[in-house]
N, CA, C and O atoms as a GROMACS GRO file, in nm:
protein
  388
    1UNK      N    1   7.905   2.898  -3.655
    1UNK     CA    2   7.974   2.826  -3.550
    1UNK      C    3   7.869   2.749  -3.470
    1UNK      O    4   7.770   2.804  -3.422
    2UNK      N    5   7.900   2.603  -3.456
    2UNK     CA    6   7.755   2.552  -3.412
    2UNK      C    7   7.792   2.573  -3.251
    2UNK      O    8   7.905   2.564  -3.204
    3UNK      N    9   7.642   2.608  -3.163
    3UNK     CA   10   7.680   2.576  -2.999
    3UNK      C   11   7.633   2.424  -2.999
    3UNK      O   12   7.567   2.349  -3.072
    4UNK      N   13   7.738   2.418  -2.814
    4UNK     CA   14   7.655   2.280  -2.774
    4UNK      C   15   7.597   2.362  -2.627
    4UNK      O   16   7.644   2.466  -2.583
    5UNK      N   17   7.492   2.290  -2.572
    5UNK     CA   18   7.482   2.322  -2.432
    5UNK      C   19   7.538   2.232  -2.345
    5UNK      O   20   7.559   2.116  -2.381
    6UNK      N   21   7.567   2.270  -2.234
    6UNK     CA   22   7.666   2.191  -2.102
    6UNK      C   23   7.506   2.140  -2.089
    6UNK      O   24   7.418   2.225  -2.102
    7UNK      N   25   7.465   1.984  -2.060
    7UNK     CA   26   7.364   1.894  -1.965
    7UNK      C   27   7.407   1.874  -1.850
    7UNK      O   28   7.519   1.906  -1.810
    8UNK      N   29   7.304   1.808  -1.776
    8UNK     CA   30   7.338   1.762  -1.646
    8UNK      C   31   7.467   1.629  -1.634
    8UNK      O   32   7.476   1.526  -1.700
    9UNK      N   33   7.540   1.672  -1.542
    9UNK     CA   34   7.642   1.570  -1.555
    9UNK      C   35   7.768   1.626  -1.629
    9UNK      O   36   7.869   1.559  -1.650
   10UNK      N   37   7.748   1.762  -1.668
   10UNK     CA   38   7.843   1.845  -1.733
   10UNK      C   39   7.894   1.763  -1.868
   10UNK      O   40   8.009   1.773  -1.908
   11UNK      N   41   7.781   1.670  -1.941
   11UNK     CA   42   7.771   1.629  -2.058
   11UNK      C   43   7.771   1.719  -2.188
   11UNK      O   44   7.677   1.798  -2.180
   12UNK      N   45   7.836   1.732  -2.291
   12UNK     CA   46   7.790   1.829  -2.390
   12UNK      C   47   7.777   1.698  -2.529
   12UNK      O   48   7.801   1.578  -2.516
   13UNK      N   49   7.733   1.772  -2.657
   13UNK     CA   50   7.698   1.641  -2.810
   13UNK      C   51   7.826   1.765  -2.856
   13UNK      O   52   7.844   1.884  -2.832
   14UNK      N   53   7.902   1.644  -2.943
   14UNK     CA   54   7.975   1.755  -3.002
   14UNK      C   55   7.925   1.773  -3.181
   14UNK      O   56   7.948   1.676  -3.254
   15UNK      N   57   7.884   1.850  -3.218
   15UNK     CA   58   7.832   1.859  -3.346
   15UNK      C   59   7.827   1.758  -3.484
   15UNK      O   60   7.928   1.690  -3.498
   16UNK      N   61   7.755   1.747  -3.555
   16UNK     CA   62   7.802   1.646  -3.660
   16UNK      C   63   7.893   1.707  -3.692
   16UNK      O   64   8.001   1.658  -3.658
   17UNK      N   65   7.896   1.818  -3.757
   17UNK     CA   66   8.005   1.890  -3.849
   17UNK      C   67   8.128   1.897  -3.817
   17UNK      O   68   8.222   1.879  -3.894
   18UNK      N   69   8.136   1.932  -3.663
   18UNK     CA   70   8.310   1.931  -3.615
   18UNK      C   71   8.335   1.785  -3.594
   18UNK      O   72   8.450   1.742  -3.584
   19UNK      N   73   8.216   1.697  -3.585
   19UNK     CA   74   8.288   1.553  -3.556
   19UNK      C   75   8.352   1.545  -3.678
   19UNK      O   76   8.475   1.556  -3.684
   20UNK      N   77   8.278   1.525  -3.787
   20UNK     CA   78   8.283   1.455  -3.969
   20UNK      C   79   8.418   1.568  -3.998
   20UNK      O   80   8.501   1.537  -4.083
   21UNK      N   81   8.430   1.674  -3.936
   21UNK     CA   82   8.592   1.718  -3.966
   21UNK      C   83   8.760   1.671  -3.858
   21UNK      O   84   8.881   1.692  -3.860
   22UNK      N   85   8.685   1.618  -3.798
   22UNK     CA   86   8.790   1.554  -3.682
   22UNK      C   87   8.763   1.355  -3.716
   22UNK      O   88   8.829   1.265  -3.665
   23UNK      N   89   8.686   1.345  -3.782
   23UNK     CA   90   8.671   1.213  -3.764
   23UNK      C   91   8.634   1.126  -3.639
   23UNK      O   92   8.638   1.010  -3.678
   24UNK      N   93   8.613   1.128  -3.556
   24UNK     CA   94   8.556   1.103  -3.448
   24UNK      C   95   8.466   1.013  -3.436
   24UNK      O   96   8.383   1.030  -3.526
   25UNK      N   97   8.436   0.906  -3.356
   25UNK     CA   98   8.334   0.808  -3.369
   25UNK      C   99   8.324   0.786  -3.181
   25UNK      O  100   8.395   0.831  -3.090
   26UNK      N  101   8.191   0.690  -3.182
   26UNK     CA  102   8.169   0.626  -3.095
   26UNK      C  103   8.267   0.542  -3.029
   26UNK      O  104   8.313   0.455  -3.102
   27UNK      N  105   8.315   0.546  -2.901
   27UNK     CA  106   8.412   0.510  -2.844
   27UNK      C  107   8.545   0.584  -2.806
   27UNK      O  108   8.624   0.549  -2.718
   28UNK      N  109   8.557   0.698  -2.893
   28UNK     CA  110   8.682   0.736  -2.882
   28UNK      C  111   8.778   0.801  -2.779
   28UNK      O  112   8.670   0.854  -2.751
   29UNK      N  113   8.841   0.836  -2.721
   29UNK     CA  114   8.909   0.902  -2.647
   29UNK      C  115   8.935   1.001  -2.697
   29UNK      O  116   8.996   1.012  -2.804
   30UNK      N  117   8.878   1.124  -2.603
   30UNK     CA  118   8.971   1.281  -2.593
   30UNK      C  119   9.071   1.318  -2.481
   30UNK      O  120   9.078   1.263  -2.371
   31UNK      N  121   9.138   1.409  -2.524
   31UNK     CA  122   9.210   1.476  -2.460
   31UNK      C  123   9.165   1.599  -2.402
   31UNK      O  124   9.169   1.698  -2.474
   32UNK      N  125   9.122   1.611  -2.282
   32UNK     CA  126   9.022   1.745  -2.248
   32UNK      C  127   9.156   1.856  -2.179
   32UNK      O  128   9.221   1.824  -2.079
   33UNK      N  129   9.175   1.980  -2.252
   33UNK     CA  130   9.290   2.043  -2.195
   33UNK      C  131   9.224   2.201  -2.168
   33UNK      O  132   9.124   2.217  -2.237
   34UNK      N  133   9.252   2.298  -2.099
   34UNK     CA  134   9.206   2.442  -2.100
   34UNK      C  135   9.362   2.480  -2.152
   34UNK      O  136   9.474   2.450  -2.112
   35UNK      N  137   9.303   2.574  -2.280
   35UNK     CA  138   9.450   2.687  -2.357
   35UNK      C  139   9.378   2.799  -2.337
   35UNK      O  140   9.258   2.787  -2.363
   36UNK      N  141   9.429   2.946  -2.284
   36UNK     CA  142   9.391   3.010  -2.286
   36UNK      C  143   9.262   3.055  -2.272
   36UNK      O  144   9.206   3.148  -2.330
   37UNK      N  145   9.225   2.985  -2.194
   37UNK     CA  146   9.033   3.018  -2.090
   37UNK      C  147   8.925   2.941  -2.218
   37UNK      O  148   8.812   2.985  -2.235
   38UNK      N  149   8.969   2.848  -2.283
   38UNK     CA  150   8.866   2.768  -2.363
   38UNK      C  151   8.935   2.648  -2.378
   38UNK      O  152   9.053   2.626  -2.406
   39UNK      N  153   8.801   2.542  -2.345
   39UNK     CA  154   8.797   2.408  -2.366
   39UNK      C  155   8.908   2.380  -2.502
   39UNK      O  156   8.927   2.458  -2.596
   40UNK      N  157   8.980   2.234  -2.478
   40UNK     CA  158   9.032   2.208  -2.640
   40UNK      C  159   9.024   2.096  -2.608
   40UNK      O  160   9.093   2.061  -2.512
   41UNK      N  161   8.924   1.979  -2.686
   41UNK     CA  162   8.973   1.867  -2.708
   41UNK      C  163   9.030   1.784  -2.816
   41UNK      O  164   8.970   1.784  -2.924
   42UNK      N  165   9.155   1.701  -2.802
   42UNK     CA  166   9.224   1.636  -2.869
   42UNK      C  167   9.190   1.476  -2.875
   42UNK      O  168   9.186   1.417  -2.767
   43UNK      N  169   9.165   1.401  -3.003
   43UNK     CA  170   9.142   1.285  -3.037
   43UNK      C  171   9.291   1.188  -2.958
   43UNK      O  172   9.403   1.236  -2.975
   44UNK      N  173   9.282   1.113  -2.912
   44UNK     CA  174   9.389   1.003  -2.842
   44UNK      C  175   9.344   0.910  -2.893
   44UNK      O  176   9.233   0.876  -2.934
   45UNK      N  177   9.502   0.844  -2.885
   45UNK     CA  178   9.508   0.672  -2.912
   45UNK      C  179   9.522   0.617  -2.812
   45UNK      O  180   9.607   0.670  -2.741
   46UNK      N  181   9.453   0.493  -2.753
   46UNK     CA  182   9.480   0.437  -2.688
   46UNK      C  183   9.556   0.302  -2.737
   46UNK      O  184   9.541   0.240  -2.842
   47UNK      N  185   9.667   0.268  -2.597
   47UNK     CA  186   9.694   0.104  -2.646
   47UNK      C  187   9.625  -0.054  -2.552
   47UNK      O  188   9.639  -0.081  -2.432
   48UNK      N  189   9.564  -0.119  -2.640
   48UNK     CA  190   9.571  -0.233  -2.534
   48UNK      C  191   9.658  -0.310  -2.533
   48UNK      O  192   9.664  -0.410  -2.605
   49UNK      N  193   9.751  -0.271  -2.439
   49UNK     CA  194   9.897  -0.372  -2.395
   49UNK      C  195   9.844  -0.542  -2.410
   49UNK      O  196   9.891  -0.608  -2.502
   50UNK      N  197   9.754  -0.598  -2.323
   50UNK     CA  198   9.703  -0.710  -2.350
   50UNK      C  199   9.724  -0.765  -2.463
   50UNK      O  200   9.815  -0.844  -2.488
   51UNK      N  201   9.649  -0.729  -2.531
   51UNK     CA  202   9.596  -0.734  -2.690
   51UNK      C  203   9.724  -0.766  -2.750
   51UNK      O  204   9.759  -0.876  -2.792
   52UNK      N  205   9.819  -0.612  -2.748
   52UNK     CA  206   9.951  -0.591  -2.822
   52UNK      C  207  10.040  -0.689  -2.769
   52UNK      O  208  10.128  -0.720  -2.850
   53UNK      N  209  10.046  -0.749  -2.656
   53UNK     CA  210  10.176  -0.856  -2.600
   53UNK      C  211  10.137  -0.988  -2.687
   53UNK      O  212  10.215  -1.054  -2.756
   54UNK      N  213   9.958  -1.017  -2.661
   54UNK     CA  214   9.922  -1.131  -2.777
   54UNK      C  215   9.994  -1.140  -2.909
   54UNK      O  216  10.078  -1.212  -2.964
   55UNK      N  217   9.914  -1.017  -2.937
   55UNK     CA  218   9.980  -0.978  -3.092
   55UNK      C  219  10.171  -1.076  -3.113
   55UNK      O  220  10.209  -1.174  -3.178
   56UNK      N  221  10.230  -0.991  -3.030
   56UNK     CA  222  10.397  -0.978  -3.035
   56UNK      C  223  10.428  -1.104  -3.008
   56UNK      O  224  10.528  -1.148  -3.063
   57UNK      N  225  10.342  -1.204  -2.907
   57UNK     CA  226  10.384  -1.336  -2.863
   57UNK      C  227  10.375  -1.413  -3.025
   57UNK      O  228  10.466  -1.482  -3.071
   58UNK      N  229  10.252  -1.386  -3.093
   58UNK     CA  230  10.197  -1.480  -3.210
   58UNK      C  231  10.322  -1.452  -3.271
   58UNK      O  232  10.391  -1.548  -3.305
   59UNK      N  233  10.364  -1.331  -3.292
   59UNK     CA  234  10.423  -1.265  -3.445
   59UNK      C  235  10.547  -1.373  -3.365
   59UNK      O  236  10.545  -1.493  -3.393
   60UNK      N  237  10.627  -1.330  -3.290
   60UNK     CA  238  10.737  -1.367  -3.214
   60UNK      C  239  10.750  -1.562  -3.216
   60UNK      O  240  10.855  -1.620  -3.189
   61UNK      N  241  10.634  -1.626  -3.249
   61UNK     CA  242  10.636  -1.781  -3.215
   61UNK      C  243  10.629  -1.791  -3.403
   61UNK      O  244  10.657  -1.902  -3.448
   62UNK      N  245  10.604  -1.709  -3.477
   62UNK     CA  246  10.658  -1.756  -3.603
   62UNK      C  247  10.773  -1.666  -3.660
   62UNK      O  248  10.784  -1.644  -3.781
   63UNK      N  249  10.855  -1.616  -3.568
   63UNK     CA  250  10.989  -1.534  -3.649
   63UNK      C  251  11.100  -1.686  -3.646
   63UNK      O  252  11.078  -1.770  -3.559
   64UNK      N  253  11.175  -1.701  -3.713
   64UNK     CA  254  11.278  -1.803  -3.672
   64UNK      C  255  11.384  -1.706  -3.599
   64UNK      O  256  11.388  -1.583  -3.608
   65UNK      N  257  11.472  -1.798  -3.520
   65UNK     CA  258  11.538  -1.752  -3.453
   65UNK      C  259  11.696  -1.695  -3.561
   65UNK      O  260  11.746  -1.766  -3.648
   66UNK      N  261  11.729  -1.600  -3.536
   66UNK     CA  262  11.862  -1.561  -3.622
   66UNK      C  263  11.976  -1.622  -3.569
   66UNK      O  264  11.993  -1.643  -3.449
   67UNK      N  265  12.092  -1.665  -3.702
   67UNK     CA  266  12.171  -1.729  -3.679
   67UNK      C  267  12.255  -1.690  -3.560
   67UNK      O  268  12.300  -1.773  -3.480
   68UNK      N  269  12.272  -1.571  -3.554
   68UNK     CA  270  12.345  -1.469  -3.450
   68UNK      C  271  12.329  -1.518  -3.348
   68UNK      O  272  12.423  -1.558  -3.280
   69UNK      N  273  12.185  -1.528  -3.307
   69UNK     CA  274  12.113  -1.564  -3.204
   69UNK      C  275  12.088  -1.702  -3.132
   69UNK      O  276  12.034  -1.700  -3.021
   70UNK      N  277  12.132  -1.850  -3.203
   70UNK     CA  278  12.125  -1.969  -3.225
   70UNK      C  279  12.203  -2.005  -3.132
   70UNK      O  280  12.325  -1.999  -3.143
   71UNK      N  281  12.114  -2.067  -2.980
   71UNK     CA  282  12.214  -2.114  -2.886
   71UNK      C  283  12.214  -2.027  -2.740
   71UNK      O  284  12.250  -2.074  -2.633
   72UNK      N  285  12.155  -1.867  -2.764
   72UNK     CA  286  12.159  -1.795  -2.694
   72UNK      C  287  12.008  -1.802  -2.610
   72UNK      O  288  11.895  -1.827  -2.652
   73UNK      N  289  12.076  -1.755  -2.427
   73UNK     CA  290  11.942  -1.719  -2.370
   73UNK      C  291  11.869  -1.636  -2.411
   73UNK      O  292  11.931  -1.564  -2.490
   74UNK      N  293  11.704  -1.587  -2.394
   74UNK     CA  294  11.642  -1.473  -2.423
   74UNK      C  295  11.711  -1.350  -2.341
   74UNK      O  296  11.725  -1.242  -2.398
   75UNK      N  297  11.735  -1.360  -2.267
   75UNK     CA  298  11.806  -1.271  -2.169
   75UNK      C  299  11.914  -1.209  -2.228
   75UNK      O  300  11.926  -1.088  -2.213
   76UNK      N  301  11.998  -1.273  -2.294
   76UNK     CA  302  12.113  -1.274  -2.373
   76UNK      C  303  12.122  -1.200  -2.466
   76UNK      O  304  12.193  -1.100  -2.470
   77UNK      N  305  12.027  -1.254  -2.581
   77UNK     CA  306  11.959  -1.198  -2.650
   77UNK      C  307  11.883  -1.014  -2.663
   77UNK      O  308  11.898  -0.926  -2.748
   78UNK      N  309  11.807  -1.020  -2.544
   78UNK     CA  310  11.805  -0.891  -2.492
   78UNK      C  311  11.870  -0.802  -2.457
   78UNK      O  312  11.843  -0.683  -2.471
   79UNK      N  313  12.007  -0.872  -2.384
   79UNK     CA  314  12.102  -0.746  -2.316
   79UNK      C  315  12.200  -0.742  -2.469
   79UNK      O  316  12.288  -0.656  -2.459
   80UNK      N  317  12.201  -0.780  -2.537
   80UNK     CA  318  12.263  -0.749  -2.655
   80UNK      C  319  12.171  -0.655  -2.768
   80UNK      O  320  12.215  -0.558  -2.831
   81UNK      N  321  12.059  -0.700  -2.774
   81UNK     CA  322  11.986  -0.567  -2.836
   81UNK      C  323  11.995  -0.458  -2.799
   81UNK      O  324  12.030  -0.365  -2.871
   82UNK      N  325  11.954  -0.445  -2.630
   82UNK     CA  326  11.989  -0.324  -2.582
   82UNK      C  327  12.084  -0.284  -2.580
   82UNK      O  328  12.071  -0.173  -2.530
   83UNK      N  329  12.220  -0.305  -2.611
   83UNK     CA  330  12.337  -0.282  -2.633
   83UNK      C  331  12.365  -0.214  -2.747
   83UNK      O  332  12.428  -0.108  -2.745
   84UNK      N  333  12.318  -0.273  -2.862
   84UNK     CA  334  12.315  -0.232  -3.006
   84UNK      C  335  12.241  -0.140  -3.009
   84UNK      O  336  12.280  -0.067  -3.100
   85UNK      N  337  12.117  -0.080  -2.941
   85UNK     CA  338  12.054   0.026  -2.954
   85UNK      C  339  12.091   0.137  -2.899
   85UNK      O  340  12.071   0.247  -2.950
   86UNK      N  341  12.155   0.116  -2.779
   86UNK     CA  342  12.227   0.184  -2.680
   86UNK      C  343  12.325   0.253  -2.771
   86UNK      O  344  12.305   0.373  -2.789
   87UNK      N  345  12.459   0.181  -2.852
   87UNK     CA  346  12.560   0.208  -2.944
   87UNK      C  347  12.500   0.334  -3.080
   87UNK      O  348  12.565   0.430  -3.121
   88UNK      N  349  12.364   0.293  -3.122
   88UNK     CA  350  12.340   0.318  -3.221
   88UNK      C  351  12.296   0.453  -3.243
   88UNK      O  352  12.309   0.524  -3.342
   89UNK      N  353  12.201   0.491  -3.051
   89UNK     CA  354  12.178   0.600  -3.038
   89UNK      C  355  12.266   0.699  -2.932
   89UNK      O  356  12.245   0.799  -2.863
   90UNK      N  357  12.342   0.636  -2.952
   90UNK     CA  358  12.507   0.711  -2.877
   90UNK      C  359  12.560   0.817  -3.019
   90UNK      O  360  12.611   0.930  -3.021
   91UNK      N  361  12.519   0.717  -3.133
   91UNK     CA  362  12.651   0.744  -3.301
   91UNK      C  363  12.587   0.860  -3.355
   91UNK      O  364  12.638   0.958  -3.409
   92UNK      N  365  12.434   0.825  -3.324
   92UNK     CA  366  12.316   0.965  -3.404
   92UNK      C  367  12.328   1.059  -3.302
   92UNK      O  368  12.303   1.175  -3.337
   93UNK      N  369  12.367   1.038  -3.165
   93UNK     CA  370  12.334   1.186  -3.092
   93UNK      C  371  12.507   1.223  -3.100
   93UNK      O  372  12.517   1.345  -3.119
   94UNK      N  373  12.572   1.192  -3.096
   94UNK     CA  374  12.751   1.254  -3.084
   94UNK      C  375  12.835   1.191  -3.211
   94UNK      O  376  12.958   1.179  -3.210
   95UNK      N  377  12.753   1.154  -3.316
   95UNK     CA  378  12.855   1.092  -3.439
   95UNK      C  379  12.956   1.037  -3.405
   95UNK      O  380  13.051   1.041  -3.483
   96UNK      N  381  12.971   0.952  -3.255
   96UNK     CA  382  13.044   0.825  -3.242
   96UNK      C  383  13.017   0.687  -3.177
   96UNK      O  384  12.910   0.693  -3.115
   97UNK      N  385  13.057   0.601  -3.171
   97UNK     CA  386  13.064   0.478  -3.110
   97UNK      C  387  13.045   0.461  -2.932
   97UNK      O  388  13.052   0.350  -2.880
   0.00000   0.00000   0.00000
């Protein structure tokens, strides 16, 4: 079982071996939690919303618009998706409409 020591700054290295079995790299985010009177950390994802709205704007400026949709505000558009999703997860949680 490899140790680490606590450094100043309450810094610790976390091992090659448990990294190369967690996969772990430079940059990453943990999840620092106490279970039962010992440290546990968990690998996290982070999102960059920024990034991801770019992303969705690009993807979104080459979808064509659906016929359904042809004529309609975005707004429109929206409160009708949410509608359909609303319906859809009404049918999966009570097997109705």
């Amino acid at each position: 079982m490899p140790l680490v020591t606590v450094k100043e700054k309450f810094q610790v290295t976390i091992p090659t071996k448990v990294r190369a079995q967690i996969a772990i790299h430079v940059g990453d985010v943990l999840e620092a939690t106490v279970e039962e009177g010992s440290i546990v950390l968990r690998p996290k994802a982070l999102v960059d919303r920024a990034a991801l709205a770019d992303r969705l704007d690009a993807l979104l400026a080459r979808t064509p618009i659906a016929l359904d949709d042809a004529g309609k505000s975005e707004r429109q558009i929206l409160d009708d998706t949410t509608a359909e999703i609303a319906a859809t997860r009404r049918e999966r949680r009570y097997g109705k409409p």
